[in-house]
C-alpha positions in Angstrom: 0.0 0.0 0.0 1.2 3.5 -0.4 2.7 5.7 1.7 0.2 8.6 1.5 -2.8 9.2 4.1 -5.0 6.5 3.7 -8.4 6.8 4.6 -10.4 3.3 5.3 -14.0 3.0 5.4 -14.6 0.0 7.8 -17.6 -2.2 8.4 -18.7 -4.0 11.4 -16.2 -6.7 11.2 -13.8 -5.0 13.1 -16.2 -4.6 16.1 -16.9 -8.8 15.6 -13.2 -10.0 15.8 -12.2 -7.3 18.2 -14.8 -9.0 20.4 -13.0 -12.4 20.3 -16.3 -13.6 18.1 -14.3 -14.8 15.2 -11.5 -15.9 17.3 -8.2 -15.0 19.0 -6.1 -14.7 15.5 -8.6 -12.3 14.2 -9.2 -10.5 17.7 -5.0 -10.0 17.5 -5.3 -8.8 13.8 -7.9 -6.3 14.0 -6.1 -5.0 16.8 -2.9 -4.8 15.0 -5.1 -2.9 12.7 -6.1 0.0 14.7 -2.8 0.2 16.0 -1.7 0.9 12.8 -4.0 3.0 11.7 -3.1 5.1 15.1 1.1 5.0 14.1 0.7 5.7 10.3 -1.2 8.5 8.6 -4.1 7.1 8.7 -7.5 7.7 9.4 -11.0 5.7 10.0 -14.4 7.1 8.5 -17.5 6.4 9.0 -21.5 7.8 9.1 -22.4 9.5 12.0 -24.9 7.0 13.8 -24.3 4.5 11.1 -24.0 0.5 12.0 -20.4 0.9 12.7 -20.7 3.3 15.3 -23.9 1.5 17.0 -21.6 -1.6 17.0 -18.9 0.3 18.9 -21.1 1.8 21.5 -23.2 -1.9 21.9 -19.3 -3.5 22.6 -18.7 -0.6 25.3 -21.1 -2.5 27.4 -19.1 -5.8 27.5 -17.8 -6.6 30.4 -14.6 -8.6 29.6 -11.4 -7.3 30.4 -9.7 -8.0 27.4 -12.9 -6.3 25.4 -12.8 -3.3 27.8 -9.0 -2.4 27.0 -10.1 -2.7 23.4 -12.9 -0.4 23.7 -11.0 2.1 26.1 -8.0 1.8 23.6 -9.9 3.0 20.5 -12.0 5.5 22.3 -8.9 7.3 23.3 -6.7 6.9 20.4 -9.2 6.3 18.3 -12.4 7.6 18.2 -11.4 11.2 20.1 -9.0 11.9 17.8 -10.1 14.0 14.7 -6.6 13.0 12.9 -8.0 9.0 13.1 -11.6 9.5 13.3 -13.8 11.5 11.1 -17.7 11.2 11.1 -19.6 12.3 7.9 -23.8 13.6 8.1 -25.6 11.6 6.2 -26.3 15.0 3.9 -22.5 14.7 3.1 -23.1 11.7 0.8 -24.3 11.6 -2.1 -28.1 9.3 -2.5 -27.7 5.8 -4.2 -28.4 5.3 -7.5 -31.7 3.6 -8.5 -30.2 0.7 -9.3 -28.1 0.0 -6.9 -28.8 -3.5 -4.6 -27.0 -3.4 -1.3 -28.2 -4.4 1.9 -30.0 -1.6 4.2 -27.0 -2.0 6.5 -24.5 -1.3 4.0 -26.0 1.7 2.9 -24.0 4.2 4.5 -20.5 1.9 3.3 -21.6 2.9 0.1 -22.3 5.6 0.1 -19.3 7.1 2.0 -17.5 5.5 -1.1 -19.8 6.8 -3.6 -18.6 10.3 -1.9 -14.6 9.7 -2.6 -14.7 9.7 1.7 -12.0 6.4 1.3 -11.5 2.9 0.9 -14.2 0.3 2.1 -13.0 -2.7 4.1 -15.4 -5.2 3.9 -16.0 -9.0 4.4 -18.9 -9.1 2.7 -18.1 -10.4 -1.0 -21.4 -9.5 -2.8 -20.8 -5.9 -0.9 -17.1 -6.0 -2.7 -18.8 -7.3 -6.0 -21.6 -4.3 -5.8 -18.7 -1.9 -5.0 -16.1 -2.9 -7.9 -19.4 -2.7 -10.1 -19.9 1.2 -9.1 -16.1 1.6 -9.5 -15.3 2.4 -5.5 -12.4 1.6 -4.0 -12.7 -1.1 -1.8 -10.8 -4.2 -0.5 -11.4 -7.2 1.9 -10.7 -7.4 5.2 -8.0 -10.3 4.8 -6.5 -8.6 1.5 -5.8 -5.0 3.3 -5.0 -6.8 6.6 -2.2 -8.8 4.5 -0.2 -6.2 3.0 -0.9 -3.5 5.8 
């Protein structure tokens, strides 16, 4: 990846591995992956109120240790920081075309890419086939985490 100030539009699998739900080798990467994002030039973007910010708030309420640290670590370094963290209104983006079928929860990935905001990082493989097809820029989760 290059060197310049990338800006990664992220789903809600970060908030499932950093949870432990997908195990302890993807908990360990996705936390190597906002520790990155908070030593490079780098920045996370998202919709204000969107899924990916619900999810975040919903795993503040675990009461896990290991979550907790996780949670306290990106709020702080994270999420409070304007250089890493930058919320769009949804009256930043621009509307979906007609013909576009994507899921109601993927929406607001879309269109933050449809709007030049950055890169989505998805799981989701129809989502990446939808995306490619509208000519965003967009990667997997395993793809970007690999040469990160």
């Amino acid at each position: 990846m290059s060197q310049s100030k990338q800006r990664f539009i992220v789903d809600e699998w970060l908030w499932h591995d950093l949870n432990g739900e997908n195990g302890d080798e993807k908990r360990a990467e996705a936390f190597a992956f906002v520790e990155k994002v908070l030593h490079k030039c780098d920045m996370i973007v998202s919709l204000k109120q969107s899924p990916f910010e619900q999810k975040f708030f919903q795993l503040c309420q675990r009461t896990d240790v290991v979550t907790r640290r996780i949670v306290r670590f990106f709020r702080m370094q994270i999420l409070q920081n304007q250089q890493k963290y930058r919320t769009y209104a949804e009256a930043d983006c621009p509307p979906l075309p007609d013909e576009s079928a994507v899921k109601t929860d993927d929406v607001y990935l879309v269109r933050l890419g449809l709007g030049g905001y950055g890169t989505v990082v998805t799981t989701d493989n129809p989502l990446l086939q939808r995306l490619q097809e509208m000519n965003v820029p967009c990667i997997h989760r395993d793809t970007l985490l690999k040469q990160y």
